[in-house]
DOVEX-11352 format. One record per residue: y, z, x of N, C-alpha, C, O in turn; residue in one letter. Coordinates in steps of 0.2 Angstrom, whole numbers, padded with zeros to 4 digits, always signed. Atoms other than C-alpha are relative to their C-alpha. Layout:
// DOVEX-11352
YZXYZXYZXYZXA
...
// end
This chain:
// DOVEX-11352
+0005-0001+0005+0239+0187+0424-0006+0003+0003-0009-0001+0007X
+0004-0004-0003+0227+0200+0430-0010-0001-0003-0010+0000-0009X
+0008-0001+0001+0207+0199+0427-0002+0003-0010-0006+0001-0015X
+0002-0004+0008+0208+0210+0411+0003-0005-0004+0000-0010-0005X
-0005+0007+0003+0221+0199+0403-0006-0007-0001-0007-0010-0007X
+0004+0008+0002+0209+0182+0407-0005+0003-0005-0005+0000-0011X
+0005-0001+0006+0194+0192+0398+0002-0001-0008+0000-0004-0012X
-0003-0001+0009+0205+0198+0382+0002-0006+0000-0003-0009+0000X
-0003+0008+0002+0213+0181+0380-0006-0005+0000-0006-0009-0005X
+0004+0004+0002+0197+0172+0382-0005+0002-0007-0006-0002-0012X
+0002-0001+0008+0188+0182+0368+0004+0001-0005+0002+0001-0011X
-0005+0003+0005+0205+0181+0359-0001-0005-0002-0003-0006-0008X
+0000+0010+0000+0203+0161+0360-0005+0002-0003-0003+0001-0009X
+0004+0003+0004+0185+0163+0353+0000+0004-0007-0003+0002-0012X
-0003-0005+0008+0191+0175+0338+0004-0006-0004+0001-0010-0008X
-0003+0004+0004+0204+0164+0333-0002-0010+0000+0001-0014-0004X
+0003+0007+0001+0195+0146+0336-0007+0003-0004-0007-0003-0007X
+0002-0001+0002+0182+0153+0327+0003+0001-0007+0000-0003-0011X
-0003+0000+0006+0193+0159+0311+0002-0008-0002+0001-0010-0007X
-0002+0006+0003+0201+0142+0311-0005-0006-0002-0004-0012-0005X
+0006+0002+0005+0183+0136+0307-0002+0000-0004-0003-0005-0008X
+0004-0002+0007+0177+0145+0295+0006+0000-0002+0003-0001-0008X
-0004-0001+0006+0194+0146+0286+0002-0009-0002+0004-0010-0007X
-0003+0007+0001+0196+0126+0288-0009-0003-0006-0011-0008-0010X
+0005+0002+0006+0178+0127+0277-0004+0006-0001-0010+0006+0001X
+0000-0006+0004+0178+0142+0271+0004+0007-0002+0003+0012+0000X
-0004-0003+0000+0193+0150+0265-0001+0007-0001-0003+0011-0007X
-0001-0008-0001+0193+0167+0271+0004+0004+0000+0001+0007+0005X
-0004-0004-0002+0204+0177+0273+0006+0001-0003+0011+0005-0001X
-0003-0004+0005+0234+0175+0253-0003-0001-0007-0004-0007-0009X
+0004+0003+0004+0226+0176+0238+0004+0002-0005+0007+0007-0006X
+0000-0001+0006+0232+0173+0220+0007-0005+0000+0009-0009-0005X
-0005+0006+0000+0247+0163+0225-0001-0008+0003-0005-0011+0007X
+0000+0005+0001+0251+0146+0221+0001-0007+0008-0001-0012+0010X
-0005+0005-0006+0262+0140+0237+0008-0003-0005+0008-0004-0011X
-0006+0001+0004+0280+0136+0233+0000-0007-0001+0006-0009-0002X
+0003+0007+0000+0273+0117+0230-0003-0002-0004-0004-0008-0007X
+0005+0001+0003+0262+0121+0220+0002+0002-0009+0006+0006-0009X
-0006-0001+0007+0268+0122+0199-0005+0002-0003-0009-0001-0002X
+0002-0002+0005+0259+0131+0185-0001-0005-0004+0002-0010-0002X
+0001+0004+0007+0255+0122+0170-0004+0003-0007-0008+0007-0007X
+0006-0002+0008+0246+0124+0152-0006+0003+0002-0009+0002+0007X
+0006-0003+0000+0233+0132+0149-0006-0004-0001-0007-0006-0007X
+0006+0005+0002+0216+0122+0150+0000+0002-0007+0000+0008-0009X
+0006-0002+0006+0208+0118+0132-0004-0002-0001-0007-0003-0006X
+0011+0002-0001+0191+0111+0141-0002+0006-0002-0001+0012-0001X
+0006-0006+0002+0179+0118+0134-0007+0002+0004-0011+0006+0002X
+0005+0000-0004+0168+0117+0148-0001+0006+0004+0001+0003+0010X
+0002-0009-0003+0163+0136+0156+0002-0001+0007+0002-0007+0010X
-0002+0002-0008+0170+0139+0175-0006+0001+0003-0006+0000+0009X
+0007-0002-0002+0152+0143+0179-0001-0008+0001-0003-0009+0007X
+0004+0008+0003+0146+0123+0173+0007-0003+0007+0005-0006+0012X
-0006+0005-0004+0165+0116+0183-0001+0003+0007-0003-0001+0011X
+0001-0001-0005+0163+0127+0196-0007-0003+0006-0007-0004+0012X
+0007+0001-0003+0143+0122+0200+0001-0008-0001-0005-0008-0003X
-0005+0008+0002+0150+0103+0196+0004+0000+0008+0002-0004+0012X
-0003+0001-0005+0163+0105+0210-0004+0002+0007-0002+0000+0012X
+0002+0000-0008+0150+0113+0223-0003-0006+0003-0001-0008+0009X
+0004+0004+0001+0139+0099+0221+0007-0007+0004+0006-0010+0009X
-0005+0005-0003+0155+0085+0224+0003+0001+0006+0004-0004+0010X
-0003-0001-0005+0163+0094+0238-0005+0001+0007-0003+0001+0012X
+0005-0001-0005+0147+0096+0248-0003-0008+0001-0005-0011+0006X
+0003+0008-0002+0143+0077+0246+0005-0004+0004+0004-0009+0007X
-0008+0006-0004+0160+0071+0252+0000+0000+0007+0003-0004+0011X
-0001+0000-0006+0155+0077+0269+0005-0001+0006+0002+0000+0012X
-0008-0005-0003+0173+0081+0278+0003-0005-0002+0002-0011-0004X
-0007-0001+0003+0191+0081+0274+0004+0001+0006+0002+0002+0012X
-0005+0000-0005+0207+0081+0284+0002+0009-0002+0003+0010-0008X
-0001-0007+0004+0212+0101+0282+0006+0002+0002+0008-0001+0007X
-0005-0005-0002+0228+0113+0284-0001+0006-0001-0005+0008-0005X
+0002-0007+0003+0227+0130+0283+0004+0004+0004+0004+0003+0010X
-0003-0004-0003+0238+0144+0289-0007+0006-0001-0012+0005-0005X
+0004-0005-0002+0228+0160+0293+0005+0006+0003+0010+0005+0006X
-0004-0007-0002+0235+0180+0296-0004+0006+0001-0008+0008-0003X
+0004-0006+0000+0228+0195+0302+0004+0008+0002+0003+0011+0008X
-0004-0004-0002+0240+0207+0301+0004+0001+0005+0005-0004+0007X
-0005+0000-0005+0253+0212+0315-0004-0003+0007-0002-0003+0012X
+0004+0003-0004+0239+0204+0325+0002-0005+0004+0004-0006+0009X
+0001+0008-0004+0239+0186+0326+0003-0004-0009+0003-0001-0014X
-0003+0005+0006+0247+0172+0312-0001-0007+0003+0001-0007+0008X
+0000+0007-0003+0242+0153+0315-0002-0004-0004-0007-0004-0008X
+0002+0003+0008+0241+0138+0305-0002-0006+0005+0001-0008+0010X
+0004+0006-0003+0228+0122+0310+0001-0004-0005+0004-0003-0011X
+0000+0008+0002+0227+0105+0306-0004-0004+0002-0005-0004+0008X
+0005+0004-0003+0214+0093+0308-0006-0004-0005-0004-0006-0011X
+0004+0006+0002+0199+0082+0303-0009+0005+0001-0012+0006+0007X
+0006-0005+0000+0182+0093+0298-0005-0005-0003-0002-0009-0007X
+0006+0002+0004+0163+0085+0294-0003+0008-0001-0001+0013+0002X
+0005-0005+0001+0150+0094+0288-0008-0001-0003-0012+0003-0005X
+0006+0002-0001+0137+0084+0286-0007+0001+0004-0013+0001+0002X
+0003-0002-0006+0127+0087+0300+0000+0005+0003-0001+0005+0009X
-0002-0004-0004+0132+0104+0304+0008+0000+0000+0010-0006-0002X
-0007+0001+0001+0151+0107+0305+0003-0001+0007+0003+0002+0012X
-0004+0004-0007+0161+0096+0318+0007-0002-0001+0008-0004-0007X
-0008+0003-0001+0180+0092+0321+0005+0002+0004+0004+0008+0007X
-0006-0003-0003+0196+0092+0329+0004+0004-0002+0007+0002-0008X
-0007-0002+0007+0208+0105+0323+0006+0002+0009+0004+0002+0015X
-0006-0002-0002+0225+0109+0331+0004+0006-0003+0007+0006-0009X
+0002-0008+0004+0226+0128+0330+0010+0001+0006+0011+0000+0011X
-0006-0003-0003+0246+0135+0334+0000+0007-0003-0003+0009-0009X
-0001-0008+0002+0251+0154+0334+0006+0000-0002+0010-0004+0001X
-0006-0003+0001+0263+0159+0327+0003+0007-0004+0007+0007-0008X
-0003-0009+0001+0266+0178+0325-0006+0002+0003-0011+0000+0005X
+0006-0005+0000+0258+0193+0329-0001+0000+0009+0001-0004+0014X
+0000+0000-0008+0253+0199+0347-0003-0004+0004-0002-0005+0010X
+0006+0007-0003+0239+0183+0350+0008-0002+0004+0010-0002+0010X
-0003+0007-0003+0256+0170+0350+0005+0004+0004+0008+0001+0008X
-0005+0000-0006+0268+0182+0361-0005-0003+0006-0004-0008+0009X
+0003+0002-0005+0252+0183+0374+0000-0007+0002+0001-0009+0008X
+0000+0009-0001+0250+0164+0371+0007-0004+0004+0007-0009+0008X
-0008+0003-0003+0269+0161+0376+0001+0003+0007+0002-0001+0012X
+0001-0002-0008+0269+0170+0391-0004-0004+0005-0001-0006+0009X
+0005+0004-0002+0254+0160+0397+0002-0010+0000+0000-0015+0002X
-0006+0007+0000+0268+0144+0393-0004-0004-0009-0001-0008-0011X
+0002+0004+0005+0258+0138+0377-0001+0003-0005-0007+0004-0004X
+0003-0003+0006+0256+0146+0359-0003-0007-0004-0002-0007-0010X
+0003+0002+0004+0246+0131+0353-0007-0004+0006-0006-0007+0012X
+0005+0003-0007+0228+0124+0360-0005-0007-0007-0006-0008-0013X
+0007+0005+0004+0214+0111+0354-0006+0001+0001-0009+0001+0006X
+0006-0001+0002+0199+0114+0346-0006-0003-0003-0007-0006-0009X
+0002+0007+0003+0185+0104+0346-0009+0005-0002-0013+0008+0002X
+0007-0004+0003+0167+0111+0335-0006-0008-0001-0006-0014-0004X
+0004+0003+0002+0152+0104+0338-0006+0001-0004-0004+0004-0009X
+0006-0002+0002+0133+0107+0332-0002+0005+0003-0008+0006+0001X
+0002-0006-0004+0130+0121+0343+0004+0003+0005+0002+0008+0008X
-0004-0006+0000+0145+0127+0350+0008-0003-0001+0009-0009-0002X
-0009+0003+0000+0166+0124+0350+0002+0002+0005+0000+0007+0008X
-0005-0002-0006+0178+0123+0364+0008-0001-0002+0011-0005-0006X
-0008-0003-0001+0196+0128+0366+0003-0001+0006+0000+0000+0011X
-0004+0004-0009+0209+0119+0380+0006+0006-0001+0009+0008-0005X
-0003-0004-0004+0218+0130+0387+0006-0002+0003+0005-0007+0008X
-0004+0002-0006+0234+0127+0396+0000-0001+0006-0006+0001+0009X
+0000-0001-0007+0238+0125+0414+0000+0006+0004-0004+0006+0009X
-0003-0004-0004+0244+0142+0418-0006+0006-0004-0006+0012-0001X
+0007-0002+0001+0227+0149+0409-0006-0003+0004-0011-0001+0005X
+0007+0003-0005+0216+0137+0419+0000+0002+0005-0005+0003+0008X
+0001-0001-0008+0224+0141+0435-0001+0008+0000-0003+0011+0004X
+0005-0008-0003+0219+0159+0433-0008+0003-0004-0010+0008-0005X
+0006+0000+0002+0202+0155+0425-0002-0004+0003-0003-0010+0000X
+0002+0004-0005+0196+0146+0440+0000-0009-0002-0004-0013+0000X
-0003+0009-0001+0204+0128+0436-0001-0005-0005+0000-0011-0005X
+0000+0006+0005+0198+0121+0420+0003+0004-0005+0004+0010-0005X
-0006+0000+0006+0207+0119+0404-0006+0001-0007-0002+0002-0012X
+0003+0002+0004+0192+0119+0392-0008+0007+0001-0012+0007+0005X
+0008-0005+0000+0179+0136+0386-0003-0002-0005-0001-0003-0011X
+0006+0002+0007+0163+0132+0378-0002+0007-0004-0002+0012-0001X
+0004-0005+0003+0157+0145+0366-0003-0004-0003-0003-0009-0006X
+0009+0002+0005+0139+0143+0361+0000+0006-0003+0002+0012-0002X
+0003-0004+0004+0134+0150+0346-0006+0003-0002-0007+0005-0007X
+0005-0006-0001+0119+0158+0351+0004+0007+0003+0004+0012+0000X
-0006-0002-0006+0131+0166+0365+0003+0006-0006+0003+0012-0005X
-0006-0003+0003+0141+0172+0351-0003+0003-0005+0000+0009-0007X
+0004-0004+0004+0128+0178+0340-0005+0006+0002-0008+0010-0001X
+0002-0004-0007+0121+0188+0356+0003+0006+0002+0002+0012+0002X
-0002-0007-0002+0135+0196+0360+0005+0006-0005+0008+0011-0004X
-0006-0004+0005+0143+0200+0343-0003+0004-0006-0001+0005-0011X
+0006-0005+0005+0130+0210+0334-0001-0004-0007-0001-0011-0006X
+0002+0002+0007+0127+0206+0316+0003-0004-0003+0001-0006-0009X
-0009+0003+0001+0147+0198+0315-0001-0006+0001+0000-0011-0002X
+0001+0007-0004+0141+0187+0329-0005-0005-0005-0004-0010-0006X
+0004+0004+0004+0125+0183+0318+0003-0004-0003+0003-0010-0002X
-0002+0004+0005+0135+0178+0303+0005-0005+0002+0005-0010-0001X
-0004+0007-0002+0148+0169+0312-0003-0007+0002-0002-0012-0001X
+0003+0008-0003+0136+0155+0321-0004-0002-0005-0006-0007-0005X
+0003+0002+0006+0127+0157+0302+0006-0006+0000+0005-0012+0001X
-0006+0002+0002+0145+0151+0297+0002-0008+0002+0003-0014-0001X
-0002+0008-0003+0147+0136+0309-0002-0004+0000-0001-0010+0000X
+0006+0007-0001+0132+0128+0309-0003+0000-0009-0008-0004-0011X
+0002+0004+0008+0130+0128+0289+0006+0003-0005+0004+0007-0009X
-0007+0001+0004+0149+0128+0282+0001-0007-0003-0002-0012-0001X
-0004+0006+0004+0158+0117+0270+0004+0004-0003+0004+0010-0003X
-0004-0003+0002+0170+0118+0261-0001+0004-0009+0002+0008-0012X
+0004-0004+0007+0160+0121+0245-0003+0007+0000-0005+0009-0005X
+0002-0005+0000+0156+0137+0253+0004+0007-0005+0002+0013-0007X
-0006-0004+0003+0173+0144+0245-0003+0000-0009-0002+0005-0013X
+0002-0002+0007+0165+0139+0227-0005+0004-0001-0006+0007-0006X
+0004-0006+0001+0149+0149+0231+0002+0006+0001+0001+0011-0003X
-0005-0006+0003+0161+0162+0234+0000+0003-0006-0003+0008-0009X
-0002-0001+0007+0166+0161+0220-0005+0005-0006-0005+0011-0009X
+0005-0002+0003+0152+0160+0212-0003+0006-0001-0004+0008-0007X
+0004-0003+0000+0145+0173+0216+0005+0007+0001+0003+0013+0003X
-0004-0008+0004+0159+0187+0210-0001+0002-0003+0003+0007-0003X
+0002-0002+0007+0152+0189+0195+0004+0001-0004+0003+0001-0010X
-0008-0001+0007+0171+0191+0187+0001-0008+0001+0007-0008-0001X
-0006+0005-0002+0176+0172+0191+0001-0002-0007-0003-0001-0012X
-0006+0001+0006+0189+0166+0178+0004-0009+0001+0005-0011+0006X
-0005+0004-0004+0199+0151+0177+0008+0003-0004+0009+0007-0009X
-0005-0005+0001+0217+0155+0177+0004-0005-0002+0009-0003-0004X
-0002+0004+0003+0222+0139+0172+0000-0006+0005-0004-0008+0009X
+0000+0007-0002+0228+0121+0175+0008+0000+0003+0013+0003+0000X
-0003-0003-0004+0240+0120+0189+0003-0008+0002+0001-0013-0002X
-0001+0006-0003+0248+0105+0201+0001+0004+0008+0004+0008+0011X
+0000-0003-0008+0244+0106+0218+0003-0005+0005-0002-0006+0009X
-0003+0005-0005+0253+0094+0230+0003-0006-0004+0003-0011-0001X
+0001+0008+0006+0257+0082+0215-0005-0002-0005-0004-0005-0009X
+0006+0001+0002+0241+0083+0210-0002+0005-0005-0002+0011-0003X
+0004-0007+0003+0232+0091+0196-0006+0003+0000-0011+0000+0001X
+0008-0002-0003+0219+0104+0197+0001+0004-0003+0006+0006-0005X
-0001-0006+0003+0211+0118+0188-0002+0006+0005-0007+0004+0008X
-0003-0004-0004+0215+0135+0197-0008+0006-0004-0009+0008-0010X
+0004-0005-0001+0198+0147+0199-0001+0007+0001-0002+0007+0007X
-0001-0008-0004+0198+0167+0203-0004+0003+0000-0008+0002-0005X
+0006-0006+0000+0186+0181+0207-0001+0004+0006+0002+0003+0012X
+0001-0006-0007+0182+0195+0220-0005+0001+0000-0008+0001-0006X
+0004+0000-0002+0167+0195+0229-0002+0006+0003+0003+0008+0007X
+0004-0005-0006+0158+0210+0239-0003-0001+0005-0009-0002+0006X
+0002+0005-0007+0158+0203+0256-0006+0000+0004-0010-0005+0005X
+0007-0002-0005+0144+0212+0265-0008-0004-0004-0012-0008-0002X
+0006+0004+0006+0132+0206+0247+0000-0007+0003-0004-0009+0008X
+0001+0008-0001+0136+0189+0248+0000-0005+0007-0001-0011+0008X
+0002+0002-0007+0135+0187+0266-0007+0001+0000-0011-0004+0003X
+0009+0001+0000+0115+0194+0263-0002-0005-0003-0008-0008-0001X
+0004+0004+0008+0112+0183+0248+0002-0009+0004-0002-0014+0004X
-0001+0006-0002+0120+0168+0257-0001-0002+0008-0001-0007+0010X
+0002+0003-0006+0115+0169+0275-0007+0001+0003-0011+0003-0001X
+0008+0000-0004+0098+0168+0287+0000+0005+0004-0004+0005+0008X
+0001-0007-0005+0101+0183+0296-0005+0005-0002-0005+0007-0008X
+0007-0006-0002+0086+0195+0300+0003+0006-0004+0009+0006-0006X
+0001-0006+0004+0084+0212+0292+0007+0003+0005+0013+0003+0003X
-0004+0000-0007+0093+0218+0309+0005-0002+0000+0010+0002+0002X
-0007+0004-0001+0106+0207+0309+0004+0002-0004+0009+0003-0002X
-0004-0001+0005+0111+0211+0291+0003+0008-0001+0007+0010-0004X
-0001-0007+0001+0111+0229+0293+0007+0003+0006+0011+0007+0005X
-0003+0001-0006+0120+0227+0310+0008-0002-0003+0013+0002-0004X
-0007+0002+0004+0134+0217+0300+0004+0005-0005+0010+0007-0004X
+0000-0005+0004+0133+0229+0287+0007+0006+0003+0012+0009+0001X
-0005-0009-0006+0140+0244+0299+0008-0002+0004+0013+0001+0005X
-0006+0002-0004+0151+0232+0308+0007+0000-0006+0013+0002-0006X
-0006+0001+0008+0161+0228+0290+0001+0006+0000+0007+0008+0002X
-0001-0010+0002+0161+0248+0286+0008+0001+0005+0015+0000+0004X
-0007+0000-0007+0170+0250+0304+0005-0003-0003+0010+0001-0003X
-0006+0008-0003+0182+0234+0302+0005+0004-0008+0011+0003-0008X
-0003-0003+0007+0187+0245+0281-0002-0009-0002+0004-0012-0002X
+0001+0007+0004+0180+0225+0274-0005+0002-0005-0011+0004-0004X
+0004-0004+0006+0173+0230+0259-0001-0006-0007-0007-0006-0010X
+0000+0005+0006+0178+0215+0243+0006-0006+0005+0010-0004+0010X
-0004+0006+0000+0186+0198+0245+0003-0004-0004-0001-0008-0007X
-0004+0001+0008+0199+0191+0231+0002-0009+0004+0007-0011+0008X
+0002+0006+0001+0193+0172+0230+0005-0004-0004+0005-0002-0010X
-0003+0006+0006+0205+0157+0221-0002-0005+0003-0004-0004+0009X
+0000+0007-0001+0201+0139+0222+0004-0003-0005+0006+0000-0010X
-0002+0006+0004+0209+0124+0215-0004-0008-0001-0003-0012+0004X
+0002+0006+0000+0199+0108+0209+0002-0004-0003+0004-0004-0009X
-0002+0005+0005+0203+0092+0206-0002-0003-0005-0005+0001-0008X
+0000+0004+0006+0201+0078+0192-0008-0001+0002-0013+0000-0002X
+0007+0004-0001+0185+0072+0204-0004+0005+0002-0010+0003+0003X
+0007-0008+0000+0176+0090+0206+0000-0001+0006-0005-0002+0009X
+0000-0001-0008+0184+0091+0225+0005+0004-0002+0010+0003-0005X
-0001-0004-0004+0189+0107+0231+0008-0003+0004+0007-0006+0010X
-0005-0001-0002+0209+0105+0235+0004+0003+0003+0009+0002+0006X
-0006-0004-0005+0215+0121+0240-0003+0007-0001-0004+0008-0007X
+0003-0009-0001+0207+0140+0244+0003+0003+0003+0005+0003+0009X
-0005-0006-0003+0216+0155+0245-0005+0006+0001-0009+0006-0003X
+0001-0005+0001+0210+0171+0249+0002+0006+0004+0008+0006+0007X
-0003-0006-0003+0211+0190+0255-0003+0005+0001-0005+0008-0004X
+0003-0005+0000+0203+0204+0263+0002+0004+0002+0006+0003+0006X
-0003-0005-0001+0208+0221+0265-0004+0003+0008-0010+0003+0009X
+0004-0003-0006+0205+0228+0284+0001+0009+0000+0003+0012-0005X
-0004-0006-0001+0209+0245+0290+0005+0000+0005+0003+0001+0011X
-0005-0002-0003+0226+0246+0295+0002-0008-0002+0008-0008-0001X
-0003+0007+0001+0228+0226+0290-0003-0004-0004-0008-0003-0007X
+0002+0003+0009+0226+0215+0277-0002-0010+0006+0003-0013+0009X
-0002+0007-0001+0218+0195+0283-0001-0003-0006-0005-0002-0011X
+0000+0006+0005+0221+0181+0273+0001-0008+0004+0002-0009+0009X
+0000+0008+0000+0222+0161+0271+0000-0004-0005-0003-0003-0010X
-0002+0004+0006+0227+0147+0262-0002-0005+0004+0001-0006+0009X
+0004+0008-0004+0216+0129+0267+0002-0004-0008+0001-0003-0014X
+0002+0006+0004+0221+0113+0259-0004-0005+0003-0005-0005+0009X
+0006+0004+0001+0210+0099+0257+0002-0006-0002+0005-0006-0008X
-0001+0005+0003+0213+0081+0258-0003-0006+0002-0006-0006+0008X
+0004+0005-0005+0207+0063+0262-0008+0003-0001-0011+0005+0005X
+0006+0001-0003+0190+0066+0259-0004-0006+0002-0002-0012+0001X
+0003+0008-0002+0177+0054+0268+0002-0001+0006+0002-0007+0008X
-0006+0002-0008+0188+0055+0284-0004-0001+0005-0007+0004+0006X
+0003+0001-0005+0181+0049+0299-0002+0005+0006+0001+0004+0011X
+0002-0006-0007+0174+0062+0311-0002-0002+0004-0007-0005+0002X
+0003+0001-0009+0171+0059+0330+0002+0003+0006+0004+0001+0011X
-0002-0006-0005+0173+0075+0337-0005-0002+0006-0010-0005+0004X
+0003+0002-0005+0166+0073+0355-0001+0006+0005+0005+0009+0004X
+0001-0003-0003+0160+0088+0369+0005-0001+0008+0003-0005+0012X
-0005+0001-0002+0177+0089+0381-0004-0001+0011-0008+0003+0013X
+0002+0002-0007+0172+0082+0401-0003+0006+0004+0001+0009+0007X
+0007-0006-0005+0157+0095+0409+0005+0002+0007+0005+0008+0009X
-0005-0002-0008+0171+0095+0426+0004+0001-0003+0008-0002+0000X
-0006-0005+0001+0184+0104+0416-0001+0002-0005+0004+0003-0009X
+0002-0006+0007+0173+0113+0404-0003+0008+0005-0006+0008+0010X
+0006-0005-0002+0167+0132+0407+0000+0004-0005+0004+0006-0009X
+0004-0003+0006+0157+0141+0397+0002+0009+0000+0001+0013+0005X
-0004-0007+0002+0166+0158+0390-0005+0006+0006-0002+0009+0011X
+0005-0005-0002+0149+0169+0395+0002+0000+0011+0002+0005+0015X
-0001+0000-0007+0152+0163+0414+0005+0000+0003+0005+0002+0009X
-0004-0001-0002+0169+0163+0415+0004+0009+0001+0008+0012+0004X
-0001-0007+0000+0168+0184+0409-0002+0002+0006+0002+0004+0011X
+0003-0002-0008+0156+0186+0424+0004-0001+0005+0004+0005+0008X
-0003+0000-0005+0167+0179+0437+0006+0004-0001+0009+0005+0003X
-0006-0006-0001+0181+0191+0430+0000+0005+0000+0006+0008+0001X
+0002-0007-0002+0171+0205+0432-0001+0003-0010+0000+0009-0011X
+0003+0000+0007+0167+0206+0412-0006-0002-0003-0008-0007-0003X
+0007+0002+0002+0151+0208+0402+0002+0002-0008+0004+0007-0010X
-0001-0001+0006+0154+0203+0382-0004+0006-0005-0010+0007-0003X
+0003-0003+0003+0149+0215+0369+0002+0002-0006+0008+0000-0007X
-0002+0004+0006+0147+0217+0352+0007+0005-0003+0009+0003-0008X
-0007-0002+0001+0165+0228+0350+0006-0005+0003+0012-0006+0001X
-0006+0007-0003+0174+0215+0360-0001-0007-0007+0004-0011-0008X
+0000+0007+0006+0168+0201+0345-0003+0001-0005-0004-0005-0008X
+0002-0004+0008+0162+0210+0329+0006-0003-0003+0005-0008-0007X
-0004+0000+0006+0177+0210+0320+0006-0004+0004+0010-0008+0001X
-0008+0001-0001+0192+0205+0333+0005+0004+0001+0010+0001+0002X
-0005-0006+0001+0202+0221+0332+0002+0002+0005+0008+0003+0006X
+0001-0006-0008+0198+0229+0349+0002-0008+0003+0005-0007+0009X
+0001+0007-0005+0199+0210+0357+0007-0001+0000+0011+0001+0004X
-0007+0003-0001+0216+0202+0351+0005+0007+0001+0010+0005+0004X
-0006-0005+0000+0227+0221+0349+0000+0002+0006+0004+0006+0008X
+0001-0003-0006+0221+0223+0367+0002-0006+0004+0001-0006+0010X
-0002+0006-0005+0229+0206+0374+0007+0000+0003+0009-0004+0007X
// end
């Protein structure tokens, strides 16, 4: 594994630990299906507005403070990979998740290097990714890269901005502001989601919009994003949720159209209240992303971590 390889694999690693963040609380990315698990039922006749249940369920699911999540993730002939794990977000978004590849050019590259799955652990200002053996020993010897999310908002233009928005104030309630804020949302009815009943959400948002209206990104930043979304063809995003009996957020689907590839994702939601005590992985077998490009003869920039496209199809 040659120098260029360590770099594309390392900004692959922060692409895809990144996405299984934000999709682990904030479903981004099949949308409109159930899951084969999942069953139909009657038509709600609450007479309660999805607007009143929805702003109901934001309100529940943001106080529950984290959940145990699953979540498959796709980005076309790219990358496919489904995580597992234990999310807060009370203080900023923290947890373990356990991220495997499974399709697409990420999980051959992964296999080659002897391992298609890593652990990922998200703290308050940045996430690290363990690495295998046979990536450590050609990334000078440790198993563990930090990304900071400053770092990541530095070098990925307006993308970056909104991603380190994303990490440092997600939940999972962000899929009901979503929602919310599609202007068509509907419900589509009353459903069973795992055994469990829930009533089933829908709506399309306009990504680049609701990324302005909802995040703290500068004038600069926003317009930065703006251009980068154009490039990447992200234009709307086609939103479902499912909530339960207790106005918790159970299961988010969605789907974005790219150019040349379609991402999507499907997160459930359970165990809320679950104990979180994600922890910063041993300083003597951590290195931090930006210092390991350097020593590979690599300087990040925002085409390499904007969207992901140029980073993973180049690994």
């Amino acid at each position: 594994m040659n120098s260029t390889m360590v770099r594309r694999v390392t900004l692959s690693i922060a692409l895809t630990a990144a996405l299984a963040g934000v999709t682990a609380c904030n479903s981004s990315g099949s949308s409109g299906s159930s899951g084969k698990d999942d069953k139909a039922g009657h038509k709600s006749t609450t007479r309660v507005s999805p607007i009143a249940a929805l702003r109901s369920a934001e309100k529940s699911t943001d106080g529950a403070d984290s959940a145990r999540i699953e979540s498959t993730t796709s980005m076309g002939t790219i990358m496919s990979m489904k995580s597992g794990g234990v999310m807060g977000w009370g203080n900023g978004l923290t947890g373990d998740m356990t991220i495997t590849y499974t399709g697409g050019t990420m999980a051959d590259t992964m296999r080659k290097m002897g391992s298609a799955s890593m652990e990922a652990r998200y703290l308050s200002d940045a996430y690290y990714a363990k690495m295998g053996d046979t990536f450590a020993q050609q990334a000078g010897g440790k198993h563990w890269i930090r990304y900071g999310y400053d770092d990541l908002a530095k070098f990925g233009g307006g993308s970056g901005a909104l991603l380190k928005d994303q990490m440092q104030n997600n939940s999972p309630n962000q899929s009901v502001k979503t929602l919310l804020a599609s202007g068509d949302v509907k419900k589509v009815g009353d459903e069973t989601v795992r055994g469990e009943k829930a009533a089933h959400y829908a709506g399309t948002v306009n990504v680049a919009d609701f990324a302005a209206k909802s995040s703290h990104l500068t004038a600069g930043q926003l317009a930065d994003m703006k251009k980068q979304f154009t490039q990447a063809g992200i234009t709307t995003e086609a939103v479902d949720i499912w909530v339960d009996g207790k106005g918790l957020v159970v299961k988010a689907v969605s789907k974005a159209e790219m150019t040349g590839s379609t991402m999507s994702s499907t997160t459930y939601y359970s165990d809320y209240g679950v104990k979180v005590s994600a922890a910063a992985p041993p300083a003597g077998d951590t290195e931090d992303f930006k210092d390991l490009l350097k020593k590979q003869g690599g300087t990040p920039g925002s085409s390499d971590t904007s969207t992901g496209s140029g980073t993973v199809s180049g690994s």
